[in-house]
RODO-2510 file (C-alpha; in nm, 4 decimals, decimal comma):
residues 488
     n   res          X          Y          Z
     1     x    -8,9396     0,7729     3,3583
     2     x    -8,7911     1,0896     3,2033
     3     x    -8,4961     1,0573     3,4571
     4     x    -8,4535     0,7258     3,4527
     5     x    -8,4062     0,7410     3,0817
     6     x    -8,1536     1,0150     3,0822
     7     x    -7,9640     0,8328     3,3392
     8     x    -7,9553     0,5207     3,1094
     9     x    -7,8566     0,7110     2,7917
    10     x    -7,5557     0,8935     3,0219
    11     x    -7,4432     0,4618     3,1103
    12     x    -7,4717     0,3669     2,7758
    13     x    -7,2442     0,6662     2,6758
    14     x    -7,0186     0,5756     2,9319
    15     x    -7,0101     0,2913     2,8423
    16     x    -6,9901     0,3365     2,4652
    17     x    -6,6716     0,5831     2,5267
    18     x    -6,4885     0,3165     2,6948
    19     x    -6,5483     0,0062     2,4767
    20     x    -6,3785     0,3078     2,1993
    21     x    -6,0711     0,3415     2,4401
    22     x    -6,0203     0,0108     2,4721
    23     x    -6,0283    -0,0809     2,0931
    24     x    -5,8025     0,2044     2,0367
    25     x    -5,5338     0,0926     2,2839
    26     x    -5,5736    -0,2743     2,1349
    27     x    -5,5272    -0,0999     1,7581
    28     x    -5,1772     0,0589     1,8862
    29     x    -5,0844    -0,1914     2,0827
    30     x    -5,1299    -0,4826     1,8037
    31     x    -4,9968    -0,2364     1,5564
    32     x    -4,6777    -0,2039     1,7284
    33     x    -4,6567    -0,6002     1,7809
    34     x    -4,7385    -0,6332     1,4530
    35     x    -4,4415    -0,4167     1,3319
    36     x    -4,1856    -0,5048     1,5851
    37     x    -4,2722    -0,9502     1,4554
    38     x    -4,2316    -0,7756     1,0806
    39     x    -3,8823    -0,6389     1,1407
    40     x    -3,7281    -0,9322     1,3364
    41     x    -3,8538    -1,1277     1,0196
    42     x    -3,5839    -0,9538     0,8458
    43     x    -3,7963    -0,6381     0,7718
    44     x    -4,0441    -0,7828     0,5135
    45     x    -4,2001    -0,4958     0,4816
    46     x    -3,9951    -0,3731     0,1691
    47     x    -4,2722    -0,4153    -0,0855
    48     x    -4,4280    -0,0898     0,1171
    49     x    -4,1547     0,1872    -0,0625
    50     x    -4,4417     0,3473    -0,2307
    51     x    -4,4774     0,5201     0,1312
    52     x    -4,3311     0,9035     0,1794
    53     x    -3,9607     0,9037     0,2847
    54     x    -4,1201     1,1627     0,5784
    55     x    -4,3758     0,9154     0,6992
    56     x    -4,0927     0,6518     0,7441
    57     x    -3,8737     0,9025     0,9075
    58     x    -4,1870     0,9807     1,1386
    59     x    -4,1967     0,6162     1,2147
    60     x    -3,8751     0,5941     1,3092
    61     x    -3,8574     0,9136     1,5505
    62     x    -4,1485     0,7632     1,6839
    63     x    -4,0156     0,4399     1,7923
    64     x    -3,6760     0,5565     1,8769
    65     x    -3,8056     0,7980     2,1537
    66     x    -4,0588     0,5767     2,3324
    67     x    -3,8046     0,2885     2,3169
    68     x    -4,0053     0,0155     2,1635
    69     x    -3,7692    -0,2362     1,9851
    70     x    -3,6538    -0,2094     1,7414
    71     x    -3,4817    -0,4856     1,4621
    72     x    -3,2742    -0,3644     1,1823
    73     x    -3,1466    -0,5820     0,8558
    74     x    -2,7988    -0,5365     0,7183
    75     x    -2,6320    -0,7230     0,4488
    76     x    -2,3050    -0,7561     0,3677
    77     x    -2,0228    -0,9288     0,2053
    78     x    -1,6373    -0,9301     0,3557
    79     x    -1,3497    -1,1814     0,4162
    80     x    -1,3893    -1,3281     0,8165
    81     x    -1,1952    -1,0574     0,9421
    82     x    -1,4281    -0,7670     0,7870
    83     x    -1,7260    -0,9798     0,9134
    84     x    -1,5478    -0,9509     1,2477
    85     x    -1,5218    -0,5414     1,1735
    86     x    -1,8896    -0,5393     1,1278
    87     x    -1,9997    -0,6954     1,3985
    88     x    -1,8131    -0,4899     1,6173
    89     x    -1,9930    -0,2026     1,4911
    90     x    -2,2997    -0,3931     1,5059
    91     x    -2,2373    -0,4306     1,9197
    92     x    -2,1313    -0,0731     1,9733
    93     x    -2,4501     0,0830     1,8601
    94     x    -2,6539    -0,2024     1,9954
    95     x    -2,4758    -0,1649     2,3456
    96     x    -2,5636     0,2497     2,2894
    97     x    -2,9247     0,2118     2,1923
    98     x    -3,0706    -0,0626     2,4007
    99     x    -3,3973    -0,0911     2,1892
   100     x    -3,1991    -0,1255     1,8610
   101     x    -3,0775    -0,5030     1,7559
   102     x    -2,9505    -0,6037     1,4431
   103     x    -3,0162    -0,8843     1,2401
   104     x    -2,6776    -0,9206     1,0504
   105     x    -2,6606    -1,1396     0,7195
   106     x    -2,3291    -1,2076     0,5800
   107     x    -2,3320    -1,2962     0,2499
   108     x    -2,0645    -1,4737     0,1521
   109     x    -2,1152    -1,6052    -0,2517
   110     x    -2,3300    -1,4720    -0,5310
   111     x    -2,4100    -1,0785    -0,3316
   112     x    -2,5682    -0,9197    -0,6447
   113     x    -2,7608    -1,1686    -0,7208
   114     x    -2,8983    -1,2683    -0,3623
   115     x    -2,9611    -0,8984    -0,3283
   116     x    -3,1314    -0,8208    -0,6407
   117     x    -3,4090    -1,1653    -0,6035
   118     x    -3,4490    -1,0023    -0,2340
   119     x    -3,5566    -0,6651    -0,3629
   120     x    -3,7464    -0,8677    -0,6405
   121     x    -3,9368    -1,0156    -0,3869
   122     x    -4,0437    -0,7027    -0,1778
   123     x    -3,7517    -0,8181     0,1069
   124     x    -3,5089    -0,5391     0,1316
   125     x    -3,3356    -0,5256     0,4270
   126     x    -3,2504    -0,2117     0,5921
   127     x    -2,9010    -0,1083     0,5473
   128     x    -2,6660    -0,3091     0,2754
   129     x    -2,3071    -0,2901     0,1421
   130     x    -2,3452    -0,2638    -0,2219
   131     x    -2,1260    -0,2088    -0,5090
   132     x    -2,1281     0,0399    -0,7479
   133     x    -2,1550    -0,0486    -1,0739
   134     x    -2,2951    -0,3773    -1,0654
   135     x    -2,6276    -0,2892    -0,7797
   136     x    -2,5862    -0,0058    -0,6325
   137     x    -2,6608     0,2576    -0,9453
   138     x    -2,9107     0,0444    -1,1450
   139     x    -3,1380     0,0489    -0,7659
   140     x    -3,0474     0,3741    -0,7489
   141     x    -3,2163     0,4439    -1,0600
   142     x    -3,5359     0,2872    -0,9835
   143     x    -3,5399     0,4907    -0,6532
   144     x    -3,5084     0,2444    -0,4207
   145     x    -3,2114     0,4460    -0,1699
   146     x    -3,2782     0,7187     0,0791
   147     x    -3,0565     1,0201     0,0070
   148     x    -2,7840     1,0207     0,2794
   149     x    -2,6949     1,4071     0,1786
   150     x    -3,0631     1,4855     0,3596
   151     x    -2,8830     1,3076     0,6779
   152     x    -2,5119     1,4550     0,6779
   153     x    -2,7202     1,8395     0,6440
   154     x    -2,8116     1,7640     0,9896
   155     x    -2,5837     1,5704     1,1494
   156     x    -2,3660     1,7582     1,3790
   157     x    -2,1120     1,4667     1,3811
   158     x    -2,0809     1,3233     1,0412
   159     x    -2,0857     1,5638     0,6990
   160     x    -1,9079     1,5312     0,3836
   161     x    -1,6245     1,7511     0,5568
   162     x    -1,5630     1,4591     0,8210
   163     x    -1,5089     1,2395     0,5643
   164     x    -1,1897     1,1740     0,3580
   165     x    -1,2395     1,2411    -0,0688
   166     x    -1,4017     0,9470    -0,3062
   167     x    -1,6062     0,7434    -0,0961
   168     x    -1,9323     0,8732    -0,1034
   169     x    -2,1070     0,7868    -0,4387
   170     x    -2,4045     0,9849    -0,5814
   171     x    -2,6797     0,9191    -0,8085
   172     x    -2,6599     1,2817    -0,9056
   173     x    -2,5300     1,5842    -0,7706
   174     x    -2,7018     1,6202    -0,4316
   175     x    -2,8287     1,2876    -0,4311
   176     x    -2,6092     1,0314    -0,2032
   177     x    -2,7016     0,7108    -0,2444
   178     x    -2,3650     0,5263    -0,0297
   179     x    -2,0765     0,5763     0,1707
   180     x    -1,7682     0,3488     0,1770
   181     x    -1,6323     0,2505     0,5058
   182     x    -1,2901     0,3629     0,4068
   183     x    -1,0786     0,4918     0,1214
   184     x    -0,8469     0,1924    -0,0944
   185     x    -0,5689     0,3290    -0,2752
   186     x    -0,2812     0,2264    -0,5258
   187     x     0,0847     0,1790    -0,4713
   188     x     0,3787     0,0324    -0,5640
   189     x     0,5545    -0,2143    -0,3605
   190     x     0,8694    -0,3485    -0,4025
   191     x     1,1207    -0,6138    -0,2225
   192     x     1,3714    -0,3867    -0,0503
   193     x     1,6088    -0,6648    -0,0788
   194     x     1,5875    -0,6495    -0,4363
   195     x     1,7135    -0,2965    -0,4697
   196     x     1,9479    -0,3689    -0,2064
   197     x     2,1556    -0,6077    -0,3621
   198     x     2,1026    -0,4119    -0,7020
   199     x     2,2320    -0,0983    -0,6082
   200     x     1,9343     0,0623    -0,7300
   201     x     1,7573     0,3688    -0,5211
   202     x     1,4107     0,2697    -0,4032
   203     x     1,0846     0,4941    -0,5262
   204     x     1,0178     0,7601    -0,3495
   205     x     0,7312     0,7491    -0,1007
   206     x     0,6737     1,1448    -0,1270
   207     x     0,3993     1,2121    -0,4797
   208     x     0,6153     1,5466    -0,5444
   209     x     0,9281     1,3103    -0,5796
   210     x     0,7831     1,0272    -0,7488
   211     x     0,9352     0,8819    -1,0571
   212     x     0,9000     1,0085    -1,3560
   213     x     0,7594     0,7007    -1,5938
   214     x     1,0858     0,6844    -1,8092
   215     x     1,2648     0,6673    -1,4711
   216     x     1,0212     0,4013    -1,4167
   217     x     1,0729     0,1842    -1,6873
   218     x     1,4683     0,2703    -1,6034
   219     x     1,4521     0,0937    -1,3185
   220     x     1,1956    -0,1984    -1,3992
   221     x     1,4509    -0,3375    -1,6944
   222     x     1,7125    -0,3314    -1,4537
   223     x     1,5181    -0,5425    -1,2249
   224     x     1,3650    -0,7929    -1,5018
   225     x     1,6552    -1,1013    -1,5098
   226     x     1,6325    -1,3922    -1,7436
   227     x     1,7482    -1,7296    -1,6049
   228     x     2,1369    -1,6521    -1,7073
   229     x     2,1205    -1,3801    -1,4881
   230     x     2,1350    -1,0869    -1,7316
   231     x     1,9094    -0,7741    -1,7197
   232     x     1,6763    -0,6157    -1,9351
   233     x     1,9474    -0,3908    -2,0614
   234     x     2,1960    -0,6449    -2,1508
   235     x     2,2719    -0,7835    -2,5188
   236     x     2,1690    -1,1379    -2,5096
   237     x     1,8774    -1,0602    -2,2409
   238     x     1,6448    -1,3373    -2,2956
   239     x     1,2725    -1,1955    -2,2806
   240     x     1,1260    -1,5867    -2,2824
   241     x     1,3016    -1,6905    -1,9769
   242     x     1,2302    -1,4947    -1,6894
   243     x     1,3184    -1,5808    -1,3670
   244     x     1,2722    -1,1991    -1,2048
   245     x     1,0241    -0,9418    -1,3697
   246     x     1,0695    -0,5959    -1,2867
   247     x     0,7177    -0,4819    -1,2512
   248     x     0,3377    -0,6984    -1,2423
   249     x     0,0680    -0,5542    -1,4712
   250     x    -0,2686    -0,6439    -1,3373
   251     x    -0,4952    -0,5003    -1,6482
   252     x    -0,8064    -0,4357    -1,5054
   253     x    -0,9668    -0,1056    -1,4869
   254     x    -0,9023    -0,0727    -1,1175
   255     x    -0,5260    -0,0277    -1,1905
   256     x    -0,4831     0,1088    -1,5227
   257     x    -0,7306     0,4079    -1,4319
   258     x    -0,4340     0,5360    -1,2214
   259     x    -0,2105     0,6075    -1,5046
   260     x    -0,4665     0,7340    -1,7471
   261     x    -0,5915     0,9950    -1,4626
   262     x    -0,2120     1,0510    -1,4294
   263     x    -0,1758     1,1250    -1,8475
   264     x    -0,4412     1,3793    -1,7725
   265     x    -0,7195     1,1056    -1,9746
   266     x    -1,0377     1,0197    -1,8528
   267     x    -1,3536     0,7002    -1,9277
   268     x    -1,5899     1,0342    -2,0373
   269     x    -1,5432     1,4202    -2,1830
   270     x    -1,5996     1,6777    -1,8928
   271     x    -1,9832     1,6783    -2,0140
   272     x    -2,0199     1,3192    -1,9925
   273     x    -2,1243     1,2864    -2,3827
   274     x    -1,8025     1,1530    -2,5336
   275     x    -1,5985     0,8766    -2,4708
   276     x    -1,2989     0,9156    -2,3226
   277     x    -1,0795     0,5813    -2,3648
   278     x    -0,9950     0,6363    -2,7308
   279     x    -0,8747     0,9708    -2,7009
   280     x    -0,4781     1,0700    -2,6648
   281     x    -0,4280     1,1240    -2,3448
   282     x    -0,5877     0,7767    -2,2716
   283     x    -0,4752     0,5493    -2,5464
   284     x    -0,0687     0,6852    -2,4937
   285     x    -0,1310     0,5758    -2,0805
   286     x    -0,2637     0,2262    -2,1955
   287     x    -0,0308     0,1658    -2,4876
   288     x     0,2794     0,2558    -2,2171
   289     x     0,1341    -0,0272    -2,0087
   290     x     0,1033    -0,2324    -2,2969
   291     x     0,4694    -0,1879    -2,4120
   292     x     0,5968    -0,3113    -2,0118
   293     x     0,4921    -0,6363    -2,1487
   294     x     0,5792    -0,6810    -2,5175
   295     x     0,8167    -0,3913    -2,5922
   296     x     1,0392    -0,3853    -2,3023
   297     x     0,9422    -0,7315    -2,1434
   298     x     0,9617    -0,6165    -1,7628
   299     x     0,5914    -0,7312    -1,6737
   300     x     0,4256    -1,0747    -1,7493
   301     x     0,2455    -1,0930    -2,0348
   302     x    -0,1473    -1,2445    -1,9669
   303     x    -0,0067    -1,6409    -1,9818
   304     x     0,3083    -1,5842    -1,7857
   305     x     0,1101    -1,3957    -1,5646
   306     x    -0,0881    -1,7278    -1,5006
   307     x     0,1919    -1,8524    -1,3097
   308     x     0,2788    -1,5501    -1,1065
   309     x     0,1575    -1,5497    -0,7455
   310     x    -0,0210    -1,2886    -0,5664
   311     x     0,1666    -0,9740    -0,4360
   312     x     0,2820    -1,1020    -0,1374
   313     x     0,4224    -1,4451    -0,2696
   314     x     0,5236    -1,3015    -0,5638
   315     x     0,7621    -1,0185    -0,4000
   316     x     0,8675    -1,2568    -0,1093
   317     x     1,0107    -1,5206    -0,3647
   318     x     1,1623    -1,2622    -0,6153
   319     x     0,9249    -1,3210    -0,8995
   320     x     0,8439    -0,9917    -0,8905
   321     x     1,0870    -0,6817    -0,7725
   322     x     0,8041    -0,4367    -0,7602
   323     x     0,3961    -0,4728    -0,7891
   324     x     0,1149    -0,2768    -0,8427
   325     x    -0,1405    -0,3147    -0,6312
   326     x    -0,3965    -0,1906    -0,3972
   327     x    -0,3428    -0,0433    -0,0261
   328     x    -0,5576    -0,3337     0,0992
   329     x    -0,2334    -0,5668    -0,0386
   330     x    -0,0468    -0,4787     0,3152
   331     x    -0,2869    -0,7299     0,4875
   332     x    -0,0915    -1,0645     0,3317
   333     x     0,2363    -0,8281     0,2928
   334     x     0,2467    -0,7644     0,7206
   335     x     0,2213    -1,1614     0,7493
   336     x     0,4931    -1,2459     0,5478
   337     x     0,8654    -1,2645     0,6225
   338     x     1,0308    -1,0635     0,3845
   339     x     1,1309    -0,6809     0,3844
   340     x     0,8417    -0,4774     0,1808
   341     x     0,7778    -0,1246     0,1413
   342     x     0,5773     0,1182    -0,0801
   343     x     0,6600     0,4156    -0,3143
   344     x     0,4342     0,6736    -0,4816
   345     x     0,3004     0,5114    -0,7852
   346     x     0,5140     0,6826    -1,1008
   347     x     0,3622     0,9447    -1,2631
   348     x     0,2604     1,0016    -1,6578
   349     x     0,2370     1,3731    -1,5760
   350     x     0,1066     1,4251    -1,2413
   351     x     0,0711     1,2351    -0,9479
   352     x    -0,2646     1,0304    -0,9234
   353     x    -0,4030     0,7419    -0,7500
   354     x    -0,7530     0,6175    -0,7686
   355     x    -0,9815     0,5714    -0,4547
   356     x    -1,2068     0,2119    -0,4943
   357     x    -1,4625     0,1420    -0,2201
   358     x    -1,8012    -0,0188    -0,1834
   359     x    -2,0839     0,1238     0,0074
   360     x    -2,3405     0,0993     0,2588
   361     x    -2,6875     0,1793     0,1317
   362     x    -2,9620     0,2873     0,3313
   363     x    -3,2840     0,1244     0,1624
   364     x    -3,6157     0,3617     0,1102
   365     x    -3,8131     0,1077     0,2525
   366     x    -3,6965     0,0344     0,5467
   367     x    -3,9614     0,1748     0,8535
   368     x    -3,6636     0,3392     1,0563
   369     x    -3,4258     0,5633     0,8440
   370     x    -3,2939     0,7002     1,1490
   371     x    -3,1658     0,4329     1,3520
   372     x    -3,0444     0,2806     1,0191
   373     x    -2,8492     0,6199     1,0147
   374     x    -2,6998     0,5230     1,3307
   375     x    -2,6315     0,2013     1,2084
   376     x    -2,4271     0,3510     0,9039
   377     x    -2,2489     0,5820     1,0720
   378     x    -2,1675     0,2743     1,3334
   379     x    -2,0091     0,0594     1,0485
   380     x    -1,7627     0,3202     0,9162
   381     x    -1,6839     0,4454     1,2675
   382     x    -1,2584     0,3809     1,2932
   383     x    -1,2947     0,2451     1,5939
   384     x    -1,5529    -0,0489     1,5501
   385     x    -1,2695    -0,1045     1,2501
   386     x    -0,9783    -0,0569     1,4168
   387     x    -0,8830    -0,4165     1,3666
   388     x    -0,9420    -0,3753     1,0006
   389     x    -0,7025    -0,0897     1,0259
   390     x    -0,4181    -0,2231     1,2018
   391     x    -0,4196    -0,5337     1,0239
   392     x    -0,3812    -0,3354     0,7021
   393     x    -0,7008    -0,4187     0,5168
   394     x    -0,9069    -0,1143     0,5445
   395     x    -0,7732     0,2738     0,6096
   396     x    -0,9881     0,5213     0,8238
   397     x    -1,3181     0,6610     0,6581
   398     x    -1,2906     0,9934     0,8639
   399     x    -1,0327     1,3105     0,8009
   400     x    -0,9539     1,3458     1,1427
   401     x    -0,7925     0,9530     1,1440
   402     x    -0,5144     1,1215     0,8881
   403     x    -0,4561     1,4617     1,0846
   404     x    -0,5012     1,4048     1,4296
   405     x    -0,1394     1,2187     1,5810
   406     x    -0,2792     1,0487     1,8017
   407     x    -0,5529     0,9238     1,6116
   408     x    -0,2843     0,8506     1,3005
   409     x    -0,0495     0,6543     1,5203
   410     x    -0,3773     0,4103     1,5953
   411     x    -0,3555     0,2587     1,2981
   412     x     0,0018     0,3568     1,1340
   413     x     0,2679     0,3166     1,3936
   414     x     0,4924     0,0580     1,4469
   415     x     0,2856    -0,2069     1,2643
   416     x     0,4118    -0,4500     0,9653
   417     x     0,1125    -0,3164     0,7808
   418     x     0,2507     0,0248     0,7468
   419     x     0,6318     0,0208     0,6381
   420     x     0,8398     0,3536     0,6458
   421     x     0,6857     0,4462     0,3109
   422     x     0,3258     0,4248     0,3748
   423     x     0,2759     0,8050     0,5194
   424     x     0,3527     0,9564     0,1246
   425     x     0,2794     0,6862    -0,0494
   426     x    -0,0841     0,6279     0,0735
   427     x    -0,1869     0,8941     0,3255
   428     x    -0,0375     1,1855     0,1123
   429     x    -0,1203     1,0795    -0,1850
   430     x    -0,4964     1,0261    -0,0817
   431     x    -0,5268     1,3090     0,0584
   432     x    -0,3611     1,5607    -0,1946
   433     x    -0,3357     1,3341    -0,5607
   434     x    -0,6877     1,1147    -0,5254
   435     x    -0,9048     1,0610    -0,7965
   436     x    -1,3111     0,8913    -0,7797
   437     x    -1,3353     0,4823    -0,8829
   438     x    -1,4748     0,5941    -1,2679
   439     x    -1,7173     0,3419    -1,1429
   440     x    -1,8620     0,6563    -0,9084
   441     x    -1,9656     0,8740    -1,2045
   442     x    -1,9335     0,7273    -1,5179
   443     x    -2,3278     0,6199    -1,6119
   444     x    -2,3602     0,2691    -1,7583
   445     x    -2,0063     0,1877    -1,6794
   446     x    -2,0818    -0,2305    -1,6911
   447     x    -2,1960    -0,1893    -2,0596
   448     x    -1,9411     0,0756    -2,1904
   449     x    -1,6390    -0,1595    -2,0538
   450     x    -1,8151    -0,4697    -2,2276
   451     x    -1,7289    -0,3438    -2,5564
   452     x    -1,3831    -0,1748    -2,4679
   453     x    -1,2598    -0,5078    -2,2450
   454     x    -1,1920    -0,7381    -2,6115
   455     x    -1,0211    -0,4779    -2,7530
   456     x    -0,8187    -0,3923    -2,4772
   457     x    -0,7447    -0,7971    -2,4407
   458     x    -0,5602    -0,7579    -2,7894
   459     x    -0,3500    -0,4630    -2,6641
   460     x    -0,2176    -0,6757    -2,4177
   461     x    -0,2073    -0,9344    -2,6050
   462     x     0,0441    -0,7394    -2,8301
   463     x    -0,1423    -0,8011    -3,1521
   464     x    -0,2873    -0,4570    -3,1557
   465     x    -0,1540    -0,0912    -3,0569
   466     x    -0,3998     0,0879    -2,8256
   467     x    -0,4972     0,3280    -3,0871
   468     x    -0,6031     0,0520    -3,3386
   469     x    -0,8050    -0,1750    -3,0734
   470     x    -0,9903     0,1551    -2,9279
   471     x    -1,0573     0,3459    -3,2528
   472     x    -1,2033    -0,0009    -3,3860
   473     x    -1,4359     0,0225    -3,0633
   474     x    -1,4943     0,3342    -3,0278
   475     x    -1,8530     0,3767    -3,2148
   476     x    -1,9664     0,0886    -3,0761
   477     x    -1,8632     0,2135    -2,7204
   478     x    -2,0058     0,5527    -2,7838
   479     x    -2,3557     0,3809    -2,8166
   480     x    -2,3476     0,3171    -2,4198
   481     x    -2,2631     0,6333    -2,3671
   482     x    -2,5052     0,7652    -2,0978
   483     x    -2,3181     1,1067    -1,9085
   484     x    -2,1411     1,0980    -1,5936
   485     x    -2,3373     1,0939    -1,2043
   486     x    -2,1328     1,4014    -1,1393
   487     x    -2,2512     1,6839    -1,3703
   488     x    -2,6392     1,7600    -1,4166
***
């Protein structure tokens, strides 16, 4: 009996082990299921970001080596042809990781908002384009982005070397929260025509030979012709009916940043305690615009601008001579039928020209950081893009796109998006004159411009000098005040 017992304890413990091995393997194996059905769901799991940034990165390792699929979430926003751009990128790296796919929502209306009620609601996807200002900071601040500078330590192919200045955007110094897919730049463009039958020498695409601003306005009265045919400079000039303006004047913040960088101004003090918009250096840049329109009468003022087309129209039917306006402008220039070029933008006193760019954001969440680091480095990648590129709308995210020939002459030569002047104008003057989107590093930014936008409507407006509209702001502004990303 004593055997026989023994030998049914040793079956039961057999049996007992492999009852355990089989549970085990069904835990794992519904575990697994259970995550793969959560991610092509769009990733639902984004309620779960109270979990360490190193157990997510241990999930993803995990999956990534033993080739279990894998479904990622990106959003994004973009005309058809950047949705195009995207999903080129979104093929490469599904085509070079087999167990990756990616569930791709475009966005098209209302971003920030569908965005924000998806974080709300514990849904983040994966990987999103964001914008800075308006999302991208205020999620920052709750925590809710992986820091990419962790990622570009140890990456042997992308680093903040590879990449051209201004488009990655940090929450604080160390802490990168985005990178843009490319660089967007200011120029001026002009209607070589128009100079042509002036007389008048074009701007110079090289920065070190740009105009000087009184050249500038030189040249834009020269170009501004009332309906009798006279100039700016002429006695009897008519400033109320304009048939050709020398110069547009968009007057958002995006443009006008330029020329206050340029005046050697700033939004914020060095320290990031002060604001900057009401001092010198920053009112004289923004009263010059100012005077374009209602001293010298060369730019639109806000209601004639009403009826003044976009860039491309505008120079193509001579409303315009010259424009300000960003690099992504060559897109609709390249498709019209007109002779276009750019110049250096003129300088206050020293060359400048800000860089603007959204982002892609990895979310904290998301249960694979690195394949959605692969899928970020994907989407800026100048190939997927080079569509983008060539057409005019986007320019090159990596260094190596501006310095290597052969890699330049991709996207720059012989192509109706890149006229003779493009090389100083744009290239040089990224690489050498750039200055960050204030957007990147001034805190609060939304709020601060809230208060200073009214006053600066009056400047404009001519029935205030930029002194008197900011100074009457300027407390009020001050109380937003909130530092700058870029200094601890």
């Amino acid at each position: 009996m004593s055997s026989n017992r023994g030998k049914l304890v040793s079956l039961l413990l057999v049996l007992i082990l492999a009852v355990t091995a089989v549970l085990t393997g069904c835990t794992k194996s519904d575990a697994g299921s259970n995550n793969g059905a959560a991610q092509a769901n769009g990733g639902s799991n984004g309620g779960n970001s109270g979990g360490g940034a190193g157990e997510d990165a241990g999930a993803g390792s995990a999956n990534a080596g033993s080739g279990e699929p894998i479904t990622l979430r990106l959003t994004a926003w973009g005309s058809p042809d950047e949705i195009a751009a995207y999903k080129v990128a979104i093929a490469r790296i599904e085509k070079a990781k087999p167990n990756i796919k990616v569930d791709f929502q475009a966005i098209s209306a209302d971003y920030d908002t569908k965005l924000t009620t998806m974080v709300a609601g514990n849904d983040e996807p994966d990987v999103a384009m964001m914008e800075s200002a308006t999302i991208a900071f205020p999620l920052a601040e709750q925590g809710k982005f992986l820091n990419l500078q962790d990622y570009m330590d140890k990456d042997t192919e992308l680093n903040m070397d590879a990449l051209v200045p201004n488009i990655t955007y940090s929450a604080e110094p160390g802490n990168v929260i985005g990178i843009g897919p490319g660089p967007e730049t200011f120029v001026l463009y002009y209607n070589e025509d128009v100079f042509k039958d002036a007389g008048i020498e074009p701007p110079p695409a090289d920065p070190s030979e740009a105009w000087t601003w009184d050249q500038f306005v030189d040249v834009a009265k020269r170009l501004t012709i009332d309906n009798k045919g006279r100039n700016a400079t002429e006695t009897g000039f008519d400033p109320k009916n304009i048939k050709q303006f020398g110069i547009n004047l968009p007057t958002w913040w995006g443009l006008y940043s330029n020329f206050i960088y340029s005046n050697g101004g700033d939004f914020l003090s060095a320290d990031g305690k002060t604001l900057g918009l009401n001092q010198p250096e920053a009112v004289e840049a923004l009263q010059k615009l100012a005077d374009l329109i209602n001293v010298y009468h060369v730019a639109p003022s806000p209601l004639q601008a009403k009826n003044i087309p976009g860039t491309n129209v505008a120079l193509q039917t001579k409303k315009v001579a010259m424009a300000f306006d960003g690099q992504w402008a060559t897109t609709g220039l390249a498709q019209s039928k007109f002779n276009y070029n750019v110049g250096a933008l003129p300088v206050m006193k020293e060359p400048v020209t800000t860089v603007v760019a959204g982002m892609f954001s990895i979310f904290k969440s998301t249960k694979h950081p690195e394949e959605s680091w692969e899928l970020l480095k994907a989407l800026i990648d100048p190939d997927a893009s080079l569509d983008m590129l060539t057409a005019g709308t986007w320019m090159p995210s990596h260094k190596d796109w501006y310095t290597d020939a052969d890699k330049l002459n991709k996207w720059t030569q012989n192509l109706p998006s890149r006229p003779s002047g493009y090389k100083g104008a744009v290239i040089d003057m990224l690489l050498s004159h750039s200055h960050a989107t204030p957007t990147a590093y001034v805190k609060n930014f939304n709020k601060i411009m809230d208060v200073i936008n009214p006053a600066l409507d009056k400047v404009w407006l001519g029935k205030q000098s930029a002194k008197d509209a900011l100074d009457a702001v300027a407390a009020k502004a001050q109380e937003q005040v909130q530092g700058r990303r870029d200094v601890k």
